[in-house]
C-alpha positions in Angstrom: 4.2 -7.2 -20.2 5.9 -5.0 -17.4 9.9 -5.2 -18.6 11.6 -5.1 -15.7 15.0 -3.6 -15.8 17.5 -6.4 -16.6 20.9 -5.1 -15.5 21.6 -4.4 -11.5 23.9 -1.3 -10.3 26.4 -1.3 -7.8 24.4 1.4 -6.6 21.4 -0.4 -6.2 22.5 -3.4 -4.8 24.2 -1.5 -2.1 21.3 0.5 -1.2 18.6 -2.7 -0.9 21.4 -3.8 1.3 20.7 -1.0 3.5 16.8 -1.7 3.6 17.6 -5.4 4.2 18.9 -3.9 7.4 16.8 -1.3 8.4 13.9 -4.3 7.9 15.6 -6.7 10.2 16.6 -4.0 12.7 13.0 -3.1 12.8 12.0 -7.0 13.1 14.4 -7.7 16.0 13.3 -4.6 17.8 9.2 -5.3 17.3 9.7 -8.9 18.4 12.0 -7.7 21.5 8.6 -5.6 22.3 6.4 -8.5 21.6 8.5 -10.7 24.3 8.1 -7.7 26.8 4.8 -7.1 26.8 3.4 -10.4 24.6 0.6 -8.7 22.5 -1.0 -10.0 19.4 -0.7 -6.9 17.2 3.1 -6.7 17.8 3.7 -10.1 17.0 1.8 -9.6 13.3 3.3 -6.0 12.9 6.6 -7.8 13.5 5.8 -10.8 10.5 4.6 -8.3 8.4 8.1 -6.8 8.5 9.6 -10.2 8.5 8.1 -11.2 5.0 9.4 -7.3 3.8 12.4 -8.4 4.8 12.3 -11.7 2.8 11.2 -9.8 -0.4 14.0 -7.5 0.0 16.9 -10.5 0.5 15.1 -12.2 -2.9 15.3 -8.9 -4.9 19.5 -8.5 -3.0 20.1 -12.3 -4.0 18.3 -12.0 -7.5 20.8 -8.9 -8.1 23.5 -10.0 -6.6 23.7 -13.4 -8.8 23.2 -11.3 -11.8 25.6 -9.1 -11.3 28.5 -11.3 -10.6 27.5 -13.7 -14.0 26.8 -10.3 -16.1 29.9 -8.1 -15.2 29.3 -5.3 -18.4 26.0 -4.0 -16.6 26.0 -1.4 -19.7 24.8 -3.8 -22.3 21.9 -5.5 -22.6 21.6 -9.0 -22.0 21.8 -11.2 -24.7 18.6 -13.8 -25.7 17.9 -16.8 -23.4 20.8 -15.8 -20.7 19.8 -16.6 -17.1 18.0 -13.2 -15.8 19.0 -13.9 -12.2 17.2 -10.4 -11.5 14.0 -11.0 -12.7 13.4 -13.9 -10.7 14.5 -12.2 -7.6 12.3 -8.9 -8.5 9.5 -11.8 -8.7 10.4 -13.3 -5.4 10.0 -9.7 -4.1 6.4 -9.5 -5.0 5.6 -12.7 -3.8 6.8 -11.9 -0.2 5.5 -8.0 -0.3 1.9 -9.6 -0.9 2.4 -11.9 2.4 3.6 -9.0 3.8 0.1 -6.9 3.0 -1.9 -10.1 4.6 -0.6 -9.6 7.3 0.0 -5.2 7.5 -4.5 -5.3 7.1 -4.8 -7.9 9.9 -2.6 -6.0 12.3 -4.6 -2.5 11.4 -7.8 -4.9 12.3 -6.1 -5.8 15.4 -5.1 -2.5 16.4 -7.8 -0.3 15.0 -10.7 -3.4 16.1 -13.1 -1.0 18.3 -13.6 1.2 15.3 -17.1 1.1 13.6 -15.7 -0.4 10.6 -13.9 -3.2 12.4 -16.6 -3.5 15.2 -19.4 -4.0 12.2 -17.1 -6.3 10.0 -15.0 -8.1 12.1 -12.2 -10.1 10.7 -13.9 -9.9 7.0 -12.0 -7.2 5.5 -8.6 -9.2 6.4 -9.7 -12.6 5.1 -10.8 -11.1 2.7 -7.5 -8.8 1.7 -6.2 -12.3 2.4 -7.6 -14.0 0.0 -7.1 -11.4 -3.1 -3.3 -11.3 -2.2 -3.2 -15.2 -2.3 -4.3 -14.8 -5.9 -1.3 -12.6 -6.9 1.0 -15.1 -4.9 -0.2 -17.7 -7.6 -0.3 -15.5 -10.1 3.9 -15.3 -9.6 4.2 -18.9 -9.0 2.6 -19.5 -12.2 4.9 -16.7 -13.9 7.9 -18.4 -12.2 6.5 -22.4 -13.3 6.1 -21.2 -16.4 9.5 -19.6 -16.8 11.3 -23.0 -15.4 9.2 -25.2 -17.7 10.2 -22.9 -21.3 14.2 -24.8 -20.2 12.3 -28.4 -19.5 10.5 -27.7 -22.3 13.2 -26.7 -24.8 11.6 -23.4 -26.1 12.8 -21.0 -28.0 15.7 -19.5 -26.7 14.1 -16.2 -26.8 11.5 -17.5 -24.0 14.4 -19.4 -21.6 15.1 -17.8 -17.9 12.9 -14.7 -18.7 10.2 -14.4 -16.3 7.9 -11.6 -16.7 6.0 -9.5 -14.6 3.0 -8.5 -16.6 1.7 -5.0 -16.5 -1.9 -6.4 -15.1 -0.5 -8.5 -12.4 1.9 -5.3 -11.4 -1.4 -2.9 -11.2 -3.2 -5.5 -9.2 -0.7 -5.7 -6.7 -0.4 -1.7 -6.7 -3.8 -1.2 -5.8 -3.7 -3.9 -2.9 -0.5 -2.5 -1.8 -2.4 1.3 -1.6 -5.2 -0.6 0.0 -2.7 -1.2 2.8 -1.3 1.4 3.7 -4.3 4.0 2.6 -6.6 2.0 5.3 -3.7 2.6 7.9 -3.7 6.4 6.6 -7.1 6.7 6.8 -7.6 5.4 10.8 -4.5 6.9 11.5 -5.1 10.4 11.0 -8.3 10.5 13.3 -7.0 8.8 16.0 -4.3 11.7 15.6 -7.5 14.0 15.8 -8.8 12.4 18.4 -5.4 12.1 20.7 -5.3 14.7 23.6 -1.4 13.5 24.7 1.5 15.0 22.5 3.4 11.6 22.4 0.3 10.2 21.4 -0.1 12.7 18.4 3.5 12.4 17.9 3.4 8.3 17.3 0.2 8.7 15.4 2.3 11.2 12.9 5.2 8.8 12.7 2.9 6.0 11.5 1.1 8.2 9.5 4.8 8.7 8.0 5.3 5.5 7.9 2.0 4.5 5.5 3.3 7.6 3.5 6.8 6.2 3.2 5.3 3.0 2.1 2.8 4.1 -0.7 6.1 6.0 -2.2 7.7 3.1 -2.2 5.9 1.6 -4.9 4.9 4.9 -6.7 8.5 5.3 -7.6 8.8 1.9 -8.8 6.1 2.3 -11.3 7.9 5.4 -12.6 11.1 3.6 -12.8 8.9 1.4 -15.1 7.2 4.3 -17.0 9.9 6.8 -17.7 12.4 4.0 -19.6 9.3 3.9 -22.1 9.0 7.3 -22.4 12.0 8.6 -22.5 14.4 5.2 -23.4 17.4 7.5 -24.3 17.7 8.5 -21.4 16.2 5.6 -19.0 16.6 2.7 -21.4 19.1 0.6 -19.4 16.4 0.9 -16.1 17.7 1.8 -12.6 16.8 5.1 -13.0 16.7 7.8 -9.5 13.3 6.7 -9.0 14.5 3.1 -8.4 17.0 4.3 -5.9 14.3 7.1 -4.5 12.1 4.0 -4.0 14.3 2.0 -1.6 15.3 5.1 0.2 11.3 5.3 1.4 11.8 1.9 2.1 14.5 2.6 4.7 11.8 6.0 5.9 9.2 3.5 6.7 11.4 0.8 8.6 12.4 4.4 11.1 8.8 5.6 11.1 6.9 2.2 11.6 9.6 1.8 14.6 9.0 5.3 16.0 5.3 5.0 15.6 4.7 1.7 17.0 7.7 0.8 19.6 8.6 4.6 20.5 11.9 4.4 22.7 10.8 5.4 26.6 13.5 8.2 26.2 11.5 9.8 23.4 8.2 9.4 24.8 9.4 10.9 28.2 11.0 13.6 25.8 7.6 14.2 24.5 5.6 14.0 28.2 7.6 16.4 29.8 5.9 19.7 28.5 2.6 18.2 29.0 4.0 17.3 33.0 4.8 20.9 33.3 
C-alpha cells in the first residue's frame, strides 16, 4: 500500500491554495476564449482544467479538515482517527483521471489532421477514456470500502483510513505520462514545422506546459519514495518534493494559458520582428 503522508503543513495548504487559483484563473480565462471565438477544443481544454481544479479543492478541503481536528501536525496520528487527508488526496485522483479524459480528447481535437489521429480517429480518446474510468472505480471502491470498515464496526486499526495502494498509484502515473507525453510528442514537431515566431513561441509554452505537468507527478512519487528511504529524515511526509510538486502545478496553469490563449499584446510582441 502507497502510505500517503498523514499530517498537512501550513505550508502546504497554503501553497495548493495558490494552484486552486492559478487553475481557476486559467478556467475563467479559456472559457472567456471559448465564448469569443466558440471552438470545441477550448471548451474541453477549459473542463480539463475545470476537473484539475476540482482535484485540487478535494486535496485543499481534505487538508484543511485535517488540520483544524489534528492541531500537533508533528505526531503521528493515532489508530482509527478520521484521516480527513487521505480522503481528500483520494478525491484528487479521482478528479486528475477525469481530467486526463478529457486533456487526450482535446490533443485529438487539436492535433486531428495528424496521421495518427486521421488513421485512428476518436479511438485513442475512448479508449484513454475508458482505462481512466477504471482507476475512477478503483478509488470509489477504496473510498466504499473505507466508509463500510465504520458501518461495519472493524477494527479500529482499519476505521477512516483509506489507502492508496502502490498499483493503483503506478497505474494512474503511467496514464497521466500518457497524457502529457502524447501532447509532448505532437508538440514539438508542429514547433519544427512552424515558420511564425509566435507560433514557435506558443508551441514552446505548451511544450512547457506538458513538461510542468509530468513534474508534477514525478515529485509526488518521490515525496512517496524518499520517507521510505530515508524515514529519519522524511518520516512525517511533506517533504520539498511535495511542495516542488505543486509549484509545477502553478508552471503549467501560466504555460497551458500562454500556449493556448496567448494575450494579443504578446503575440503582437512576438510579430513585430517578423513585420520588420
Amino acid at each position: 500500500m502507497a502510505d500517503i503522508p498523514q499530517n498537512p503543513k501550513l505550508g502546504s495548504i497554503i501553497i495548493v491554495g495558490f494552484v486552486i487559483v492559478a487553475v481557476f484563473t486559467v478556467v475563467i480565462m479559456l472559457f472567456a476564449k471559448y465564448l469569443s471565438r466558440e471552438k470545441l477544443p477550448a471548451l474541453t481544454l477549459t473542463i480539463t482544467f475545470l476537473f484539475w481544479g476540482l482535484s485540487g479543492i478535494a486535496v485543499f478541503l481534505g487538508f484543511i479538515l485535517h488540520y483544524i481536528n489534528m492541531p500537533d501536525i508533528n505526531t503521528l496520528i493515532p489508530a482509527g482517527e478520521i484521516q480527513y487527508s487521505r480522503y481528500g488526496i483520494n478525491l484528487g485522483y479521482l478528479f486528475s483521471a477525469a481530467s486526463n479524459m478529457f486533456m487526450v480528447l482535446f490533443i485529438s481535437q487539436i492535433f486531428s489532421q495528424t496521421p495518427m489521429f486521421r488513421r485512428t480517429k476518436k479511438t485513442i480518446p475512448l479508449v484513454n477514456a475508458i482505462l481512466n474510468g477504471i482507476t475512477i472505480g478503483l478509488i470509489i471502491n477504496t473510498l466504499s470500502l473505507s466508509l463500510k470498515t465504520v458501518a461495519d464496526g472493524a477494527d479500529i486499526t482499519e476505521v477512516y483510513n483509506p489507502q492508496y495502494p502502490i498499483a493503483q498509484t503506478i497505474y494512474h502515473l503511467i496514464l497521466t505520462l500518457f497524457s502529457f507525453t502524447l501532447l509532448l510528442a505532437l508538440s514539438y514537431k508542429e514547433r519544427k514545422d512552424a515558420s511564425l515566431r509566435w507560433e514557435r513561441t506558443g508551441f514552446t509554452f505548451i511544450i512547457l506546459y506538458g513538461f510542468s505537468g509530468i513534474m508534477i507527478y514525478v515529485m509526488f512519487v518521490l515525496d512517496l519514495i524518499f520517507p521510505l528511504i530515508l524515514p529519519d529524515i522524511f518520516g512525517l511526509g511533506y517533504t520539498i518534493f511535495n511542495y516542488s510538486g505543486w509549484v509545477f502545478a502553478i508552471l503549467m496553469c501560466t504555460f497551458a494559458y500562454l500556449g493556448y490563449a496567448m494575450p494579443k499584446r504578446l503575440r503582437n510582441l512576438l510579430k513585430e520582428p517578423e513585420v520588420n
